[in-house]
C-alpha angles and dihedrals in degrees: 000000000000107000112215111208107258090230138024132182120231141193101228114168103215101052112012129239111000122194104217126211136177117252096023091152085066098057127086139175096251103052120008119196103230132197124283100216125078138162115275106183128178120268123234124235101294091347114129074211148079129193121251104196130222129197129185106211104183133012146247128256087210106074123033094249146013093257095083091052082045094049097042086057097047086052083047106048090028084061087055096042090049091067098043139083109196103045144035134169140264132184119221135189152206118008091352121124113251127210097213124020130207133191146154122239136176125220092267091053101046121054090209098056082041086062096038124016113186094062106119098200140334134205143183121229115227114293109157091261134108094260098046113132089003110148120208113195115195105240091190088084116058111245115195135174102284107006103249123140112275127211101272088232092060096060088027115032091151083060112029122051117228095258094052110133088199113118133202125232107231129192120222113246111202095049090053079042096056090040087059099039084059095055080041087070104034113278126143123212119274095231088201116017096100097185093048123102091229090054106125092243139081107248106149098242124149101181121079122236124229095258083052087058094046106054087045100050087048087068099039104017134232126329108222093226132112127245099242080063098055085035085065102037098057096049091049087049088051097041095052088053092049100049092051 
């Protein structure tokens, strides 16, 4: 049985990046069909949750150490958790078996980016399988903090000299993070909702919109926690990963 991702993200020029899923046709703003397959982790001891696990598997060129890639998946599953009740989220290591794996590819190392590459990241929603919720990012583009163009020398001082004026389109990470983490746990596109994450293009944005919470919530319920906490907990997520 071959598995397709459930989302990938494409340069279009007309309209910019565009997040791709199959049976578009079939969604609408009203009453999305979503996917029948959710996490279902075990709950621990007294605990109304159960942990889902990550894993990143292979780094980034585009930041000096994997603690920026580490730190990028905590903020985007972490926005997700935040708003749910029965899961939240756990990173393992070493020869632990990981829920959901991540890792960066160029186009030489990933048949897909091979075939198409302009594609940012794909992912596959849950499906009771080894590679359900795993996220693929395309490492053959350069991903940065905000997505803003950076000076070329800097990404490319073999090729660029230190007085170039040439910039580098970069692509945010956490927002495509939080796009994919969002088909990683079962979560269609929202074909209309522009502001919202799920939205099938590319827009930059790291804060969910309502019709975000509520899909999600719809899988693993309401998080008894008040808005001025999560308030508080994104911007200090998004803070820490601003000021590394």
């Amino acid at each position: 049985m071959v598995i397709k991702p459930s989302c990938v993200a494409t340069a279009s020029r007309a309209r910019g990046i565009k997040y791709h899923a199959p049976n578009m046709s079939e969604l609408s703003t009203e009453a999305i069909e979503e996917w029948k397959i959710k996490w279902q982790p075990k709950k621990v001891r007294r605990q109304k949750y159960g942990y889902v696990t990550y894993k990143l598997i292979s780094e980034s060129r585009s930041f000096p150490d994997s603690s920026f890639e580490h730190q990028a998946i905590a903020i985007a599953l972490r926005t997700w958790g935040l708003r749910t009740r029965d899961i939240r989220f756990k990173r393992v290591r070493g020869n632990s078996k990981a829920d959901i794996v991540v890792k960066f590819a160029t186009d030489e190392e990933d048949s897909y980016f091979k075939k198409k590459k302009n594609v940012l990241a794909y992912a596959y929603f849950p499906n009771n399988s080894p590679i359900g919720g795993d996220m693929v990012f395309n490492d053959s583009i350069w991903w940065s903090k905000n997505g803003t163009p950076v000076n070329a020398h800097e990404l490319m001082p073999d090729q660029y000299p230190p007085n170039t004026r040439t910039k580098i389109k970069t692509y945010n990470l956490i927002h495509v993070m939080i796009h994919e983490g969002g088909h990683a746990l079962g979560l269609k596109h929202h074909p209309t909702c522009k502001e919202c994450i799920m939205f099938p293009y590319y827009s930059g944005k790291v804060r969910l919109h309502t019709h975000d919470v509520g899909r999600i919530q719809s899988f693993y319920g309401k998080r008894s926690i008040s808005k001025q906490v999560i308030d508080y907990f994104r911007k200090r997520m998004v803070r820490k990963w601003g000021n590394q």
